[in-house]
N, C-alpha and C positions, 0 to 999 in steps of 0.2 A: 200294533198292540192296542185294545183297546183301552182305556181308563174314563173313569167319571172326576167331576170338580172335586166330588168327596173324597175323593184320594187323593189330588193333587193339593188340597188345601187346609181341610180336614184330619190329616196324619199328623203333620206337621203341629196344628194347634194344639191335639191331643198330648201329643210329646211335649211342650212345652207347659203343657199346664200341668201336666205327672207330677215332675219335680215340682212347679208351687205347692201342689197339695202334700204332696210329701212334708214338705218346708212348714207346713200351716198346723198339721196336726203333729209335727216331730214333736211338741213340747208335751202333749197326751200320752201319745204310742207312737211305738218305732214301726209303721207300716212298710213292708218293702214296695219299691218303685215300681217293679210289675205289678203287684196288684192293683195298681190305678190306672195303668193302662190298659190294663183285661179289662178293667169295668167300665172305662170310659169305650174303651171299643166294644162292648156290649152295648152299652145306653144308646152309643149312636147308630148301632148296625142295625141291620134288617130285624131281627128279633126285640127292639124295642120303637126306638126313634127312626128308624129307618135311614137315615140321614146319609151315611156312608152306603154305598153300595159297594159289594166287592165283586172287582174287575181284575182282568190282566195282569195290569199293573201292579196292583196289591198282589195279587198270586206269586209274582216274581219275583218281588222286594222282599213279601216274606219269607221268603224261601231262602235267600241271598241273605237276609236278616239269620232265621235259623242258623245258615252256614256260619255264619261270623262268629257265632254265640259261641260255635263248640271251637273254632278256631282259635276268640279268645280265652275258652277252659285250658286247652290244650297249652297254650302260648304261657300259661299261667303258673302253671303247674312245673316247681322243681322235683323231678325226681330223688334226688339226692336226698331232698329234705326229706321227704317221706319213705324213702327204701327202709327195706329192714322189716321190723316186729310194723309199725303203721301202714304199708303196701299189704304183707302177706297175711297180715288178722282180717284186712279188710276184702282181700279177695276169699277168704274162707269162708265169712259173712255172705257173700254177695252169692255165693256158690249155695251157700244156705238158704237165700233168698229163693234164685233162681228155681230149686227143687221145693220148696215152701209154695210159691206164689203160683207155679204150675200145677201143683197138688191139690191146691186149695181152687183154683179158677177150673179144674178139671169136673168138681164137684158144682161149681153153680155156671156152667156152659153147656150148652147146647150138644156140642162140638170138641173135637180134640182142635180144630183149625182155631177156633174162637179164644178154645184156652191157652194155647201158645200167646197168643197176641196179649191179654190180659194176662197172664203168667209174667210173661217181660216188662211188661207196661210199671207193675207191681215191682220190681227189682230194681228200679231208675232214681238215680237219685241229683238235683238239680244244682251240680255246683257251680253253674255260671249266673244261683239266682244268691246259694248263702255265699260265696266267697267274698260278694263285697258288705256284707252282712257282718260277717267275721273283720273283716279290715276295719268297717265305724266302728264295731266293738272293742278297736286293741287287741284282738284274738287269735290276730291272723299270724304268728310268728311262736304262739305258745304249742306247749305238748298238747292240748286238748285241741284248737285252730290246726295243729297240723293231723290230727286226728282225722276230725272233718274231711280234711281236704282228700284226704288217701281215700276215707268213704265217695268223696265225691267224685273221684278220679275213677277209682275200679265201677263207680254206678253209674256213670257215664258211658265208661268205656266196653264195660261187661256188655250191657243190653245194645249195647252197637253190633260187637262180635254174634251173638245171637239173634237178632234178626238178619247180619246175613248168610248168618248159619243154616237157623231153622225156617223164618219167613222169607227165604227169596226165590221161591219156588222149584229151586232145584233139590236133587236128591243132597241127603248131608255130604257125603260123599265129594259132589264134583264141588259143593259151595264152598267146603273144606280147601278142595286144591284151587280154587278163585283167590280164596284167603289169604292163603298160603304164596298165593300169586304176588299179592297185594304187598302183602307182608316182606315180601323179597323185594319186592321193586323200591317202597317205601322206605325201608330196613338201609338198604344202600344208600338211597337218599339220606338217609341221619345218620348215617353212620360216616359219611365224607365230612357232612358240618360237622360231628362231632370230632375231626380229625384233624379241623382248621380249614376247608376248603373255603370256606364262606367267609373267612378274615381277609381274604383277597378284595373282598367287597367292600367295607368298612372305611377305605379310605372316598371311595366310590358316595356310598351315604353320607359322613360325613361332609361333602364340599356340595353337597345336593339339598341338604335337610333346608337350608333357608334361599330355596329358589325357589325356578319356578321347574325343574327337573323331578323334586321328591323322590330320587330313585328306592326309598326305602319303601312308601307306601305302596310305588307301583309293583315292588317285588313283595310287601303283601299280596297284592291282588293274583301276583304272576302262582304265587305259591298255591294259592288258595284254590284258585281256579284249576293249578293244575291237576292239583288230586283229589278235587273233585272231578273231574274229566276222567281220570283214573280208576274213580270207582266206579262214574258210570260206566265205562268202556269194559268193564268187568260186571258190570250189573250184581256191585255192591251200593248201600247205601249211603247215601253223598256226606253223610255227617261222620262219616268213620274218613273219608279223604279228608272232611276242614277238621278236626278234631288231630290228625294225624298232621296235616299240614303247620299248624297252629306248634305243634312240638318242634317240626321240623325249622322253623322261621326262627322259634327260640336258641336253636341252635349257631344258625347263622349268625346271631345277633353277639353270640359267646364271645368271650373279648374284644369287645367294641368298648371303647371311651365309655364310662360310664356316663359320662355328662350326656353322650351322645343317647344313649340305647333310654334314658330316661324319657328327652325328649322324641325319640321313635315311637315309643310306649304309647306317651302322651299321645303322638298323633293317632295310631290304630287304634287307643280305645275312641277317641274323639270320631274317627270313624265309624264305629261301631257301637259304641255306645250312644254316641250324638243322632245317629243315621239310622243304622240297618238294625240292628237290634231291638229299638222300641217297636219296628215297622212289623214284624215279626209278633210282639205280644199283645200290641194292638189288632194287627188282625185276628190272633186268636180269638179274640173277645169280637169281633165283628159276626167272623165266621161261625162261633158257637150256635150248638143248635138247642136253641134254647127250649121251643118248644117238643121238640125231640124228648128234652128231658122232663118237662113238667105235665108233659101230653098224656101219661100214662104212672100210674101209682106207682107200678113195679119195678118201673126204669128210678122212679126219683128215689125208691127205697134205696137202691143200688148206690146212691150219690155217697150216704155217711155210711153204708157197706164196704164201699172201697176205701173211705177215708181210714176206716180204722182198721181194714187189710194193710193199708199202707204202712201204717206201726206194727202192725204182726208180723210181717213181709218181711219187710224192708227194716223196719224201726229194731228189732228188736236181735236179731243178729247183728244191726249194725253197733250194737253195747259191745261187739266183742272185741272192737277194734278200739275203745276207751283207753286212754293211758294208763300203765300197773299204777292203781291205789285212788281209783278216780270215785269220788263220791257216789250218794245216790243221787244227789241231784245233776249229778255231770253226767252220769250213766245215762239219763234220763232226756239230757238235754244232747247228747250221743243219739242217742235210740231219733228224737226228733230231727234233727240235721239231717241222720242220715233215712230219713221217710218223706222228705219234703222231694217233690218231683213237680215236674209240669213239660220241658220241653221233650225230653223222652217222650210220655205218655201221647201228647199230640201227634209226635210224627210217627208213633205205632199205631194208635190208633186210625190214622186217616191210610194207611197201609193197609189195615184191616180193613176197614171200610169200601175203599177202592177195590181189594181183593176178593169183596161180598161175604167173608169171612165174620166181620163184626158188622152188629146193625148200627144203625147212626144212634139209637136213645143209650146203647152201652156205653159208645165212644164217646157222646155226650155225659155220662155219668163219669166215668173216668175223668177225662178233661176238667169237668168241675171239681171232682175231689182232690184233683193235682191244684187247680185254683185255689181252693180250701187250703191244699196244704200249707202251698206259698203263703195263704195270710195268718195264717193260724203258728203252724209248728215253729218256725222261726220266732218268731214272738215270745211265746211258751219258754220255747231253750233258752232264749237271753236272759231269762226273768227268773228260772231253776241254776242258771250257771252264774247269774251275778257277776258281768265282768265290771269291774273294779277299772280306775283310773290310771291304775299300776299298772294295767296289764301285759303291755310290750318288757315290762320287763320278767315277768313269768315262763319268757321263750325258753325255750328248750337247750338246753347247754351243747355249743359246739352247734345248733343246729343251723343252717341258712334261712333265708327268709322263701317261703313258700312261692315258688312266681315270680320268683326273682333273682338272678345268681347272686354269688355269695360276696361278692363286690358292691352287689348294685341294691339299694333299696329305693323301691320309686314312690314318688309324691302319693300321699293320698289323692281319691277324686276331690 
């Protein structure tokens, strides 16, 4: 495999210095931590400083980076907490999207092929970038925090289902019974954890967590890999096996020692968040094409064309999933949470791409306005919703803590 110094050395310094600057300007504005890694992998990549070159190795990281991101959405995400009126407003929403953002991309493409791609791209919504957003705010356990989350679960999980619905080159038809494939093999998978099969283990992680065994993080990895292996072998797309696997881990983890499953946590995000995850949104920012986008008027118009597609799209169906009685400014700061996207949008985009489907200046406008989004809407929403100091205790009565079973509440980062 090949790699250069700048990946071996250069990644790593990038990621470290994210969080300083985070830490430097937190007392101005609440910047979120990917966008300083998009930019710094910009500044250093081929399209500015050249410094980073991308190799191999970055190819593979970031891809294993990706995976991990929807595996910890998935891992994140209680259901419970969110079933009911918060799951079924927000997939009405996102249905609304879906038929919205392909209507709308059918008019300014080329192509029905082009618009499928931006149509999806347009319905994604990034909740492995607000959810820890929500948690420094206090918001992550209220009626509006769980709000969010159910948007951000169905805008994850919706445009998965449909790319490999409509983008996986098969007729809808056979991708449908792939699906369906998936969905059964997977389905029995959670449906044993959720029956206790996985408490068997527990005593297993437990007498492993402080050695040098970790059985817990290697059956991360066993998990993770498997169904990704899964979808590839089905020639579905890999982030619908880590996103699904990430559910399934949660499960096995159900009745473990809370003392334990905190310290578990603690280590998968430390892997993923510490490791694979920055490696992923740094290379975005490497790999952007930057001149792609600036090379031509038409492409860069496109850039705040999709930014405020994205609130039209996305943003504004996503109000319907708002808690009964929710302000204008909470509606609003709704509408933004659920328009904020970025890792969808890349892995659709470079599907297109690859497919010849989308040209690179589009995929590059997109990509950047998902970048926009993440620095901009989140900011916006905090600042319309005013969370307060109080705010954990504004949760939602009788509700569990999102991400967390109803046992367990885990340390902030």
């Amino acid at each position: 495999m090949e790699y250069t110094i700048g990946t071996l050395v250069l990644f790593p310094a990038v990621a470290i210095t994210a969080p300083l600057l985070v830490r430097a300007v937190s007392r101005w504005i609440a910047i979120p931590l990917v966008v300083f890694e998009i930019l710094l992998g910009l500044l250093l990549g081929p399209a500015m400083l050249g410094w980073i070159v991308p190799d191999q190795l970055m190819a593979f990281l970031a891809d294993f980076g990706l995976a991990m991101l929807f595996f910890l959405a998935g891992n994140e995400i209680d259901f419970r907490a969110i079933r009911g009126r918060p799951l079924t407003r927000a997939a009405i929403g996102w249905i609304i999207s879906l038929a919205a953002g392909i209507g709308i991309a059918a008019l300014l493409s080329p192509d029905l092929a082009a618009a499928g791609f931006i149509g999806i791209a347009l319905t994604s919504t990034a909740l492995g970038t607000i959810m820890p957003v929500l948690r420094d705010s206090g918001d992550l356990r209220t009626p509006f925090g769980i709000s969010v989350i159910a948007l951000g679960a169905i805008g994850e999980f919706g445009p998965l289902l449909a790319i490999s619905l409509f983008l996986s080159g098969r007729s809808p038809l056979t991708a449908a019974l792939v699906l369906v494939a998936f969905a059964l093999i997977a389905g029995a998978a959670i449906w044993l954890a959720a029956r206790g099969v996985g408490r068997r283990l527990h005593r297993i992680i437990g007498a492993t967590m402080h050695t040098s065994g970790q059985f817990a993080v290697r059956l991360v990895v066993l998990v993770l890999v498997a169904l990704i292996a899964l979808s590839v072998e089905l020639g579905l797309d890999i982030l619908l096996g880590a996103f699904t696997a990430g559910v399934l881990y949660r499960l096995i983890l159900s009745g473990a020692p809370d003392r334990d499953v905190e310290f578990i946590e603690g280590k998968v995000e430390a892997l993923g968040y510490g490791f694979l995850v920055p490696i992923f949104f740094i290379a975005t920012g490497v790999t952007f094409d930057l001149e792609a986008l600036v090379g031509d008027v038409r492409t860069l118009v496109l850039l705040p064309v999709f930014l405020v597609l994205f609130l039209v799209v996305r943003g504004v169906p996503s109000m319907f999933a708002a808690p009964p009685g929710s302000s204008r400014r909470d509606l609003a700061a709704t509408a933004l949470f659920g328009a904020t996207g970025l890792p969808i949008i890349v892995a659709v985009t470079a599907i297109g791409v690859d497919a010849g489907d989308l040209s690179s200046g589009t995929a590059a406008a997109l990509v950047g306005a998902g970048m926009l989004s993440v620095l901009l809407f989140p900011l916006i929403a905090l600042a319309l919703h005013r969370p307060s100091a109080d705010a954990p205790s504004r949760r939602a009565p009788d509700a569990p803590s999102p991400g967390v079973d109803d046992e367990h509440v885990p340390a902030d980062d």
